[in-house]
PAZAPA-4460 file (N, C-alpha, C; in steps of 0.05 Angstrom, whole numbers, plus 32768, in hexadecimal, padded with zeros to 4 digits):
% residues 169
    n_x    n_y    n_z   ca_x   ca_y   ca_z    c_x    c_y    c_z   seq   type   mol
   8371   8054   80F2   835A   8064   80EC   8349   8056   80D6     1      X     A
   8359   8046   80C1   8349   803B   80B1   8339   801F   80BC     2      X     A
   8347   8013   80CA   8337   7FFC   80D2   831D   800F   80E5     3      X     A
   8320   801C   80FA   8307   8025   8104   82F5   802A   80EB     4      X     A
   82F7   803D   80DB   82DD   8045   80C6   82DE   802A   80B7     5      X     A
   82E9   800F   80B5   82D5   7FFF   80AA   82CF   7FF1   80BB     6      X     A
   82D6   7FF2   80DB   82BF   7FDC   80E5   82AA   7FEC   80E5     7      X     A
   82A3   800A   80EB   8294   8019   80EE   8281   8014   80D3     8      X     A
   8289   8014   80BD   827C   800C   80A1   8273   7FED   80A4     9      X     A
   827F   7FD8   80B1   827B   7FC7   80AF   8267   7FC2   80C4    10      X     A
   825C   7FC4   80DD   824E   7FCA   80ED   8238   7FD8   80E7    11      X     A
   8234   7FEC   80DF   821C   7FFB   80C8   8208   7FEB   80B9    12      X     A
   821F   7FE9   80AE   8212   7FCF   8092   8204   7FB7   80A2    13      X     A
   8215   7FA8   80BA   8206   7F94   80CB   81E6   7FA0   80D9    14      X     A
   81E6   7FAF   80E1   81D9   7FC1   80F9   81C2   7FC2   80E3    15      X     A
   81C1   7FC9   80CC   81B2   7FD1   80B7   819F   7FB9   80AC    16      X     A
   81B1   7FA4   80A7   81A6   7F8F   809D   8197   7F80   80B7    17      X     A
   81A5   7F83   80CE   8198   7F72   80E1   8178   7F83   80E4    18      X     A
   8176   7F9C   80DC   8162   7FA7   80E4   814F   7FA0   80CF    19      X     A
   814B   7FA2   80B8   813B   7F98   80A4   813C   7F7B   809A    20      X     A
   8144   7F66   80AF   8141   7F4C   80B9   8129   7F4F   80CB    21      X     A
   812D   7F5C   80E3   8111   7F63   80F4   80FC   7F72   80EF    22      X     A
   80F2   7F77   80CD   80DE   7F7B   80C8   80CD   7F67   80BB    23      X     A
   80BE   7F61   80BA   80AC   7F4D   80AF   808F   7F56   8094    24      X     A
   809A   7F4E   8082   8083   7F5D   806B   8075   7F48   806B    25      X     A
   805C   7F5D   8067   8044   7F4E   8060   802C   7F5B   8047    26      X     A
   802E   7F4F   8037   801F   7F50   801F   8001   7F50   801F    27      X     A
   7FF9   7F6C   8028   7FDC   7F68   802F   7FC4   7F62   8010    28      X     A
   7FC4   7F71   7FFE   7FB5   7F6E   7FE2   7FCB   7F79   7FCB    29      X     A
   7FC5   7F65   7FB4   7FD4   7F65   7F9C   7FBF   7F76   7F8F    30      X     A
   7FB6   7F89   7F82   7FAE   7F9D   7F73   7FC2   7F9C   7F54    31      X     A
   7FA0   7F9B   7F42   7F99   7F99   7F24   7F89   7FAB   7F1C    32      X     A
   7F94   7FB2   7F02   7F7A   7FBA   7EFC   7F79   7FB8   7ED6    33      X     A
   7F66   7FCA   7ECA   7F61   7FC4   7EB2   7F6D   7FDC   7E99    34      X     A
   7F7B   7FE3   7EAA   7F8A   8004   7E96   7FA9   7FF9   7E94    35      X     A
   7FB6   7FE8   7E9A   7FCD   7FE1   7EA0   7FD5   7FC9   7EA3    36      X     A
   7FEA   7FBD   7EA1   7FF1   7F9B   7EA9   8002   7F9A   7EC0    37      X     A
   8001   7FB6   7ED4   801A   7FBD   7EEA   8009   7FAD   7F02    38      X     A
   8017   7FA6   7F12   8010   7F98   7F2F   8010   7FA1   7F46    39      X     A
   8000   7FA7   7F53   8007   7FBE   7F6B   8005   7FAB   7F88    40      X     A
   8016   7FB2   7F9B   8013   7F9C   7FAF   8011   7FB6   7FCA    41      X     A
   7FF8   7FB6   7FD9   7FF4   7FBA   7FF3   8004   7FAF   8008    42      X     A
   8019   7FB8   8018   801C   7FAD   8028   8021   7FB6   8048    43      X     A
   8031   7FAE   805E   803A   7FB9   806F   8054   7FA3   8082    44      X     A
   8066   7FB5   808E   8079   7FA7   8096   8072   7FA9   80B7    45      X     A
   807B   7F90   80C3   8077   7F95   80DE   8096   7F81   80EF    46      X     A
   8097   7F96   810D   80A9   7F9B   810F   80AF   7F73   8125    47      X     A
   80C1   7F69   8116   80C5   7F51   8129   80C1   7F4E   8147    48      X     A
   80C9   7F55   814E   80C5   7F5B   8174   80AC   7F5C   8180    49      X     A
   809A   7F7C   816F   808C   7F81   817B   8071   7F77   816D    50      X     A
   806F   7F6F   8157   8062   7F6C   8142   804A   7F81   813F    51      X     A
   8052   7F9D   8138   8043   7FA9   8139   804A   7FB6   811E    52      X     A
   803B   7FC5   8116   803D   7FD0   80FB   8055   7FF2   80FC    53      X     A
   806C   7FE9   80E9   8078   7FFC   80E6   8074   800E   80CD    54      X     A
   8067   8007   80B6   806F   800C   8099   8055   8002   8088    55      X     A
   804F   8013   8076   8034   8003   8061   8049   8013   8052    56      X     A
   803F   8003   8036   8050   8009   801A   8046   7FFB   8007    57      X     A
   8045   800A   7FE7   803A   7FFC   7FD8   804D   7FFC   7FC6    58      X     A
   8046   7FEA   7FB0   8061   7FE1   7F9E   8050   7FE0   7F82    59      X     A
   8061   7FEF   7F73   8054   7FE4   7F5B   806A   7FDC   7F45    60      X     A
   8057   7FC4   7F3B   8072   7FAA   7F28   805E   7FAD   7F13    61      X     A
   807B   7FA5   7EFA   806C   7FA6   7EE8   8068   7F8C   7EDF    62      X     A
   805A   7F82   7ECC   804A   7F67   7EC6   8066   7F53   7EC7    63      X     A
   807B   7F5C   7ECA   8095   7F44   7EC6   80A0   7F48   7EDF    64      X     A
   809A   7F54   7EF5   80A1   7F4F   7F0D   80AE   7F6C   7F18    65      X     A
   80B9   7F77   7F07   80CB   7F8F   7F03   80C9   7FA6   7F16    66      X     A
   80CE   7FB0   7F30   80C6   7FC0   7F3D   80C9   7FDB   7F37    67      X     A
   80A6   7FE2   7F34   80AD   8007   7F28   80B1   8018   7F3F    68      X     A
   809D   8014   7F4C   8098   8025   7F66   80A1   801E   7F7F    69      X     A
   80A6   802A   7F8C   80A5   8026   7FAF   809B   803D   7FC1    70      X     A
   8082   803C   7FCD   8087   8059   7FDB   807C   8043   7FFA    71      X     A
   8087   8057   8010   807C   804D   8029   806D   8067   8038    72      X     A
   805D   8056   8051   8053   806F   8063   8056   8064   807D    73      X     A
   8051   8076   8098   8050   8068   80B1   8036   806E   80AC    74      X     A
   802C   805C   80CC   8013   8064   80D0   8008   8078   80D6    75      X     A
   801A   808B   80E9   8011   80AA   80EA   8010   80B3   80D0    76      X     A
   8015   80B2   80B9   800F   80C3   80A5   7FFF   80B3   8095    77      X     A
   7FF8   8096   8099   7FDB   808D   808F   7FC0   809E   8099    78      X     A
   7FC4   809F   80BE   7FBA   80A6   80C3   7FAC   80C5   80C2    79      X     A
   7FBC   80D9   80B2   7FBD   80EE   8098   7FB4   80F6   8080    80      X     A
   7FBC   80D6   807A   7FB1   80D7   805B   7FBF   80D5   8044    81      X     A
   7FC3   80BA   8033   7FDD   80C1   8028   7FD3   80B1   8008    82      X     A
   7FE5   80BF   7FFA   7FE0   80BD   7FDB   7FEF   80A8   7FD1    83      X     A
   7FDD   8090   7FC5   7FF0   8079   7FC1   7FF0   8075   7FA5    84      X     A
   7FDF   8089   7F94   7FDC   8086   7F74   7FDB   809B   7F69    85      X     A
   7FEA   80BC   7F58   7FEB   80CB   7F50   7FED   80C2   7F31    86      X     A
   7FD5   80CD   7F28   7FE4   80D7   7F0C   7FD0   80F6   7F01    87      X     A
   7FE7   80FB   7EE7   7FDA   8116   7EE1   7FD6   812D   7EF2    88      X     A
   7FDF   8128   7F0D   7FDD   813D   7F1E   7FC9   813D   7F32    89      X     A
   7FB5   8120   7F2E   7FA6   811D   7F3E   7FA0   8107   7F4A    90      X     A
   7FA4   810F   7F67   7F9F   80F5   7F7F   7F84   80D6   7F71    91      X     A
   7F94   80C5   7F66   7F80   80B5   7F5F   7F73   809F   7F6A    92      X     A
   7F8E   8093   7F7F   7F81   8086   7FA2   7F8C   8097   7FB1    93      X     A
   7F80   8090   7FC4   7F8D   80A4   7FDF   7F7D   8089   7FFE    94      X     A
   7F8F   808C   800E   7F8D   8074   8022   7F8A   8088   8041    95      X     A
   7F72   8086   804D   7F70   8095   806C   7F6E   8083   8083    96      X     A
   7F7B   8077   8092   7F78   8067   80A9   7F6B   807B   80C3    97      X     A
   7F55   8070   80CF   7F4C   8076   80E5   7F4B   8064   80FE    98      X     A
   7F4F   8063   811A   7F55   8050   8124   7F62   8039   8123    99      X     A
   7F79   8042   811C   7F92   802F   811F   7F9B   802A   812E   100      X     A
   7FA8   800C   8133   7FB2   800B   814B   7FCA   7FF4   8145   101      X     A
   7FE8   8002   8142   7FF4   7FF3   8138   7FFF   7FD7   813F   102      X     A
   7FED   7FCE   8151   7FE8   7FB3   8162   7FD3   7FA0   8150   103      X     A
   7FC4   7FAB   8147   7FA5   7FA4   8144   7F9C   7FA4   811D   104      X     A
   7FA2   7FBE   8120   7F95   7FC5   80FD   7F88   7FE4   8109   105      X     A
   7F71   7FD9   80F4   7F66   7FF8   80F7   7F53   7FFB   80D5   106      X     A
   7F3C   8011   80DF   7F2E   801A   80BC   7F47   802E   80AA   107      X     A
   7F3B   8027   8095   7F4E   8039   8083   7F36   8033   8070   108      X     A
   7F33   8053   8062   7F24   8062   8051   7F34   8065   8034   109      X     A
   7F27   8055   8022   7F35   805B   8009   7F25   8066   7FF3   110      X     A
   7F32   807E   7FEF   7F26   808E   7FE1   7F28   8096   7FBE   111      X     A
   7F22   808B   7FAB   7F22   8082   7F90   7F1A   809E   7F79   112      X     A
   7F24   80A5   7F6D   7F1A   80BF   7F5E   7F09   80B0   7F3E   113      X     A
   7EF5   80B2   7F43   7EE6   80B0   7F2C   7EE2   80B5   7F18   114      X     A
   7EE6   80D7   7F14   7EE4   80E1   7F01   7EF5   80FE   7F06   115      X     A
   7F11   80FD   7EFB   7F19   8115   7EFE   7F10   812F   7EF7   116      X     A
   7F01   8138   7EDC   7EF7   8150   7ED1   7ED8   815A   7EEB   117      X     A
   7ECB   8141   7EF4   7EBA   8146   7F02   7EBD   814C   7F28   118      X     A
   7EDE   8147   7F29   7EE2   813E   7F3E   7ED1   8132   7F4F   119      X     A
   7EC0   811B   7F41   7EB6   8107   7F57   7ED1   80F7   7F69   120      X     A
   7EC5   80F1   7F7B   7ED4   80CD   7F8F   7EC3   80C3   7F9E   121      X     A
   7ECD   80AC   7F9C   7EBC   8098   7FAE   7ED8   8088   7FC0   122      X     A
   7EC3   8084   7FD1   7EDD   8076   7FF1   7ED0   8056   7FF3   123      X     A
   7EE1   8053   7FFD   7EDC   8028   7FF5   7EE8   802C   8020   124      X     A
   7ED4   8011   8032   7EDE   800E   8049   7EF7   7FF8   8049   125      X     A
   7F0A   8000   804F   7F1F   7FE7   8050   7F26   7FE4   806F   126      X     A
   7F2C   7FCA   8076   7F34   7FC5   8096   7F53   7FB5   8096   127      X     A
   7F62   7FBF   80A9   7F75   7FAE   80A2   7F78   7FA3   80C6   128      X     A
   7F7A   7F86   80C7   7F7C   7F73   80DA   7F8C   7F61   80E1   129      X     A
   7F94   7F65   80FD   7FAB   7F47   8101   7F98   7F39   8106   130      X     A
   7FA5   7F1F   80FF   7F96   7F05   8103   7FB3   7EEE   8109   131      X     A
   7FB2   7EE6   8126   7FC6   7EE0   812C   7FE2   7EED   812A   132      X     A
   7FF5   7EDE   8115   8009   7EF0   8111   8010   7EFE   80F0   133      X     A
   7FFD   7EFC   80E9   7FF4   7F02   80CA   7FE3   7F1B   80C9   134      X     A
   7FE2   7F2A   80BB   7FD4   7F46   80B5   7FC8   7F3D   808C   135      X     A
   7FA8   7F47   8097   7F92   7F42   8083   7F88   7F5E   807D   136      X     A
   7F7F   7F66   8066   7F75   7F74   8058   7F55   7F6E   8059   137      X     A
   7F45   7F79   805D   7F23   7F7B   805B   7F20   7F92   8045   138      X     A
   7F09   7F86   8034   7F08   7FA2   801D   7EE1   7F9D   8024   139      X     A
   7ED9   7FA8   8029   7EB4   7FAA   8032   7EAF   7F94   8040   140      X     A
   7EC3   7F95   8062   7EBC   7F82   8070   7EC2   7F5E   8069   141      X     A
   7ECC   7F60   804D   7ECF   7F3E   8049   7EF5   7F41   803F   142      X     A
   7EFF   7F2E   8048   7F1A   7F27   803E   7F29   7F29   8027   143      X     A
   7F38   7F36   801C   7F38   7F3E   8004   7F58   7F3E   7FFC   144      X     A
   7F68   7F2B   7FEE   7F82   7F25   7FE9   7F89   7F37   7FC8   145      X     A
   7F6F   7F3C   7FB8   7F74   7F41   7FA3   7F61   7F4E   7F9C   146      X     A
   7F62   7F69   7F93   7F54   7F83   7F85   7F57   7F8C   7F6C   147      X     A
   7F37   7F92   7F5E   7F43   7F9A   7F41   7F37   7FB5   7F41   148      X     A
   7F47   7FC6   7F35   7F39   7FE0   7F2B   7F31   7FDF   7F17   149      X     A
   7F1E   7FE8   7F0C   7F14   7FF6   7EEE   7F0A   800C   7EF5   150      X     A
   7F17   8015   7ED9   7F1C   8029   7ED5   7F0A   8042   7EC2   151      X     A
   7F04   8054   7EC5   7EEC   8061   7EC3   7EFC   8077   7EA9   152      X     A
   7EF0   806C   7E8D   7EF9   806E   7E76   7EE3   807C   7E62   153      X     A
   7EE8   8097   7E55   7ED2   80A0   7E45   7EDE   80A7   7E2A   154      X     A
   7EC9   80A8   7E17   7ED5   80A8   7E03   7EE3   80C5   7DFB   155      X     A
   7EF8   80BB   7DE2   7F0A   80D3   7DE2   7F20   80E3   7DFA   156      X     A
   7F0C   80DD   7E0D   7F23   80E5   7E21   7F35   80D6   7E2F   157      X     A
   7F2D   80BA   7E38   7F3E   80A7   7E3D   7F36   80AB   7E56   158      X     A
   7F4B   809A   7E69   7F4B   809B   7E83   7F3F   80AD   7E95   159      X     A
   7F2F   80AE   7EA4   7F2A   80C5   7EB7   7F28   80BA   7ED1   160      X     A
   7F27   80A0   7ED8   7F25   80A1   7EF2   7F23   807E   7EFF   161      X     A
   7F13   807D   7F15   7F17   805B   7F14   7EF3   805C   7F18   162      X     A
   7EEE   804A   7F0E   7ED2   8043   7F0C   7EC3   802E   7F21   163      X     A
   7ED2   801F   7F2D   7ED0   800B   7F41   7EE6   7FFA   7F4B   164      X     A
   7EE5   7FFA   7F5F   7EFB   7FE7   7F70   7EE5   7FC3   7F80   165      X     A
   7EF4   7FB3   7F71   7EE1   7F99   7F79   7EF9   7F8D   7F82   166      X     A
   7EF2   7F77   7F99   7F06   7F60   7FA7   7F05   7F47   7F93   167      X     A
   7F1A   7F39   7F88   7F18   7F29   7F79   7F23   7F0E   7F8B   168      X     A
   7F1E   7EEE   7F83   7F28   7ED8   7F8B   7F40   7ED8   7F81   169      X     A
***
């Protein structure tokens, strides 16, 4: 009985690793910005076989490499609407994919909070694209590996929001 429950453990553990061998990450934009020295990385995993998109996830490191965060989403719940930046209680990015096609890419709507007390936002067009066997990030139609936020700062009160999102070299 004991040898069965460890090949059974041992087989698991194989079955497991062989499966996250057949995913393939890809690092769509490294995200900066000017409130922080943390590193945020856009990305999505796609599935070896089919090469189609299983997973987007963003990561956030801190300036020494250090991983703080991990959250993931499928694309059905991109396609939803999903919150990739909370603080204070309020949605500060938020990411909407329209026409996806986990073959292809698809629009995705990113939506930036400006000014929390005023609840303004502004939405930025992002595209995400295969190109051969590589997946690209578009931030207003042009190619975009690297994004900075600034951040929308008043006096006395500090932080309220993000003030602009630009594609950097």
């Amino acid at each position: 009985m004991s040898n069965l429950i460890k090949t059974s453990l041992f087989l698991s553990l194989l079955l497991g690793t062989l499966q996250s061998i057949q995913a393939k990450d890809h690092v769509l934009a490294t995200i900066t910005n000017d409130d922080d020295n943390n590193i945020y990385k856009i990305g999505l995993q796609t599935d070896d076989a089919t090469e189609s998109v299983v997973k987007i996830y963003k990561k956030e490191l801190s300036a020494k490499g250090k991983l703080l965060d991990h959250v993931e989403f499928t694309p059905s719940e991109m396609e939803k609407g999903v919150t990739i930046v909370k603080r204070s209680g309020y949605d500060v990015v938020a990411l909407r994919a329209e026409n996806v096609n986990v073959n292809y890419g698809g629009d995705i709507t990113m939506t930036t909070l400006v000014h929390a007390l005023k609840k303004t936002k502004k939405d930025y067009d992002l595209k995400v694209e295969k190109e051969g066997r590589d997946w690209k990030l578009l931030f207003e139609n042009n190619e975009a590996k690297k994004l900075h936020f600034t951040t929308n700062k008043k006096f006395l009160i500090g932080s309220v929001g993000i003030k602009d999102v630009q594609a950097k070299k």
